[in-house]
C-alpha positions as a printed Julia matrix, in Angstrom:
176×3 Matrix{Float64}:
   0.0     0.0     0.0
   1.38    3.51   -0.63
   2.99    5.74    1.81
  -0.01    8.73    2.84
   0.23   12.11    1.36
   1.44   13.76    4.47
  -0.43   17.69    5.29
   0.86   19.95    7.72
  -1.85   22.07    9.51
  -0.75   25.29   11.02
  -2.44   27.31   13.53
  -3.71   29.86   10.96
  -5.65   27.19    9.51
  -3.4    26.55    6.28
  -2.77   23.55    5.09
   0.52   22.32    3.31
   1.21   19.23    1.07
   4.57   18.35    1.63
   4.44   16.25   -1.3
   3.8    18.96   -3.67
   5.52   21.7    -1.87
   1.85   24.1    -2.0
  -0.32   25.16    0.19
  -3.8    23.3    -0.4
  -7.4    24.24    1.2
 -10.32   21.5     2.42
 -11.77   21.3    -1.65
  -8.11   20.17   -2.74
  -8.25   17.65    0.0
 -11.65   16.65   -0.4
 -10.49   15.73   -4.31
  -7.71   13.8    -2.98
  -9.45   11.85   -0.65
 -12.09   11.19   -3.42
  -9.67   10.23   -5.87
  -8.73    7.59   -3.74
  -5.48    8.97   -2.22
  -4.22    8.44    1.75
  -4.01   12.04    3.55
  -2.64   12.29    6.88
  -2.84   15.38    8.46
  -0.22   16.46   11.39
  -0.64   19.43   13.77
   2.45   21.65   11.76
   3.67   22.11   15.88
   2.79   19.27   18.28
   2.97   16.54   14.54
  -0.4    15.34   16.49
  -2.07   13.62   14.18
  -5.49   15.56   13.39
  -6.46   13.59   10.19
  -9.82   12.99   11.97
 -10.43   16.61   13.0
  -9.89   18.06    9.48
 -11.71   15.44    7.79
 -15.03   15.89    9.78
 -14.23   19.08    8.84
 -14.65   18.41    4.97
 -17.58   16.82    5.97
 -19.08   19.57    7.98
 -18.11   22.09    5.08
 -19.77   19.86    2.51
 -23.13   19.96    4.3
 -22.86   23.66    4.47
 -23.29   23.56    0.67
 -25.64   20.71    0.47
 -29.12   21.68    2.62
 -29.37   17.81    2.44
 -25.94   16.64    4.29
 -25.99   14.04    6.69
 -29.51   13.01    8.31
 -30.74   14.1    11.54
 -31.05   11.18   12.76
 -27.79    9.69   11.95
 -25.81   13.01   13.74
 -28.29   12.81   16.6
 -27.46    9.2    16.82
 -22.94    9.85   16.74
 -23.89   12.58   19.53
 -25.64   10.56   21.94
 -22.41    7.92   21.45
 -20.33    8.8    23.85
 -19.74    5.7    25.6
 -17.18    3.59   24.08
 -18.94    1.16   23.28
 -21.7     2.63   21.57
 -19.0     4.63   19.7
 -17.06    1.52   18.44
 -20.75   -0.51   17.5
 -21.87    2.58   15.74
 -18.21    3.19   13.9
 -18.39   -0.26   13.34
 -22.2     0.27   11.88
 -21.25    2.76    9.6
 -17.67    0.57    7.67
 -20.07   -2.41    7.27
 -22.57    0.25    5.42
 -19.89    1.7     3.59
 -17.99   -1.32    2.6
 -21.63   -2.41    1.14
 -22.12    0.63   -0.45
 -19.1     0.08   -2.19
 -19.63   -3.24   -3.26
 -22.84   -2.36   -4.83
 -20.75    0.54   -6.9
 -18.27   -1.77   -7.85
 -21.27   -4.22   -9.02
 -22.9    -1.71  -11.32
 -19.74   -0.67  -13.13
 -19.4    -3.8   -13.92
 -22.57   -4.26  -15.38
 -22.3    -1.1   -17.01
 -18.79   -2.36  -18.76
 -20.7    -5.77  -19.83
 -23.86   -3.94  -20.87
 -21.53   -1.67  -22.97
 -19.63   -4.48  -24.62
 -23.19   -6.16  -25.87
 -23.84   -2.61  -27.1
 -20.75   -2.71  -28.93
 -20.91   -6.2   -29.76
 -23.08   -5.58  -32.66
 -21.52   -2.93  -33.8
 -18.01   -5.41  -34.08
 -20.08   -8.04  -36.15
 -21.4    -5.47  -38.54
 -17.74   -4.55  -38.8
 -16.17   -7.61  -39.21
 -18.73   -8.22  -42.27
 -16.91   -5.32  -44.09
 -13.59   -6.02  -43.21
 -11.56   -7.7   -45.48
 -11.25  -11.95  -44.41
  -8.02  -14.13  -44.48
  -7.62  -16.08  -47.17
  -8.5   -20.32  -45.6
  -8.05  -23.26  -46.94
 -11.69  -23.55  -47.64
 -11.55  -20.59  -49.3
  -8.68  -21.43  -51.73
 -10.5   -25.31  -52.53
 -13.41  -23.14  -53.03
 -12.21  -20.22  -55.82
 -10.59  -23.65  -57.44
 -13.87  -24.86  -57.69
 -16.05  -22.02  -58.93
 -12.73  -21.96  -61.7
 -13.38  -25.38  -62.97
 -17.25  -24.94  -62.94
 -16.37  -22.24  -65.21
 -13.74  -24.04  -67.33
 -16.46  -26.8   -67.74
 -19.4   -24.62  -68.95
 -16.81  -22.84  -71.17
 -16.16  -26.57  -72.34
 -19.75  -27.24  -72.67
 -21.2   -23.9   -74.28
 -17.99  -25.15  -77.15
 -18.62  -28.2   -77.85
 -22.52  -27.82  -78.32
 -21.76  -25.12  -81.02
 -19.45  -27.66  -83.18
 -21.64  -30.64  -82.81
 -24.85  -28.86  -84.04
 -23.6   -26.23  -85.9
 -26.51  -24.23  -85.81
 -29.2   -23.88  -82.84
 -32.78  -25.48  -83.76
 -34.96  -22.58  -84.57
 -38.45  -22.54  -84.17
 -40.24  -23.88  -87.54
 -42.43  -20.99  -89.05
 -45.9   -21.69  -89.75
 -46.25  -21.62  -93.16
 -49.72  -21.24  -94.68
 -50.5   -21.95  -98.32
């Protein structure tokens, strides 16, 4: 697994990423984290780490800007908590519903890849009618056939002109 991108927090609320030498605010992080990178976040003066603290504060910010956010319920439910136990059954709640959630997402790419290769798949036969086919070996005893066929008729269409000379015509009716 890859080392996390480590962020140093300093009192003024800034945020540096040592790895690309820039300071970075919570919507930069927020991308990171979404992309699917590690953060960990150390207090720039104690190196406490505060990963937690600044990522309940992405949360927090995000349902600022969403009215919908987390439900009531659900925050009601992480405040009343407190007790270790409750804390560690309801943290332990919430990665099982995640882990799902994930699952499921993982499940419908995949049947959006497969429904988009039977989409395509069509599309390759109609292709592959037009493009042009290697030459088999049925193919070759095949041309060699349709040759001779023609070689014979050829033969035929000959040797019906020499042996009759001339084509029987029709006799006219002849009246008197």
């Amino acid at each position: 697994m890859a080392e996390p991108t480590v962020i140093r927090k300093y009192p003024n609320r800034r945020l540096y990423d040592t790895s690309s030498g820039r300071y970075v605010n919570l919507e930069e992080l927020a991308g990171m984290v979404r992309s699917g990178a590690e953060i960990q976040v150390l207090d720039a003066k104690s190196g406490e780490d505060v990963t937690r603290v600044v990522l309940t504060q992405i949360i927090v910010e995000d349902a600022r800007e969403r009215p919908a956010g987390l439900p009531l319920e659900l925050l009601r439910q992480l405040i009343m908590a407190t007790d270790r136990a409750g804390q560690e059954f309801l943290m332990w709640y919430l990665q099982s519903a995640f882990d799902a959630y994930r699952k499921v997402q993982e499940r419908v790419q995949t049947g959006l890849s497969d429904v988009q290769s039977a989409a395509l798949s069509p599309l390759g036969i109609v292709r592959s009618l037009f493009a042009p086919q290697p030459a088999s070996p049925e193919a070759g005893e095949v041309n060699e056939l349709r040759r001779r066929v023609q070689e014979l008729e050829m033969i035929l269409t000959a040797s019906g002109r020499r042996a009759g000379g001339k084509r029987a015509r029709p006799k006219k009716n002849r009246r008197g």
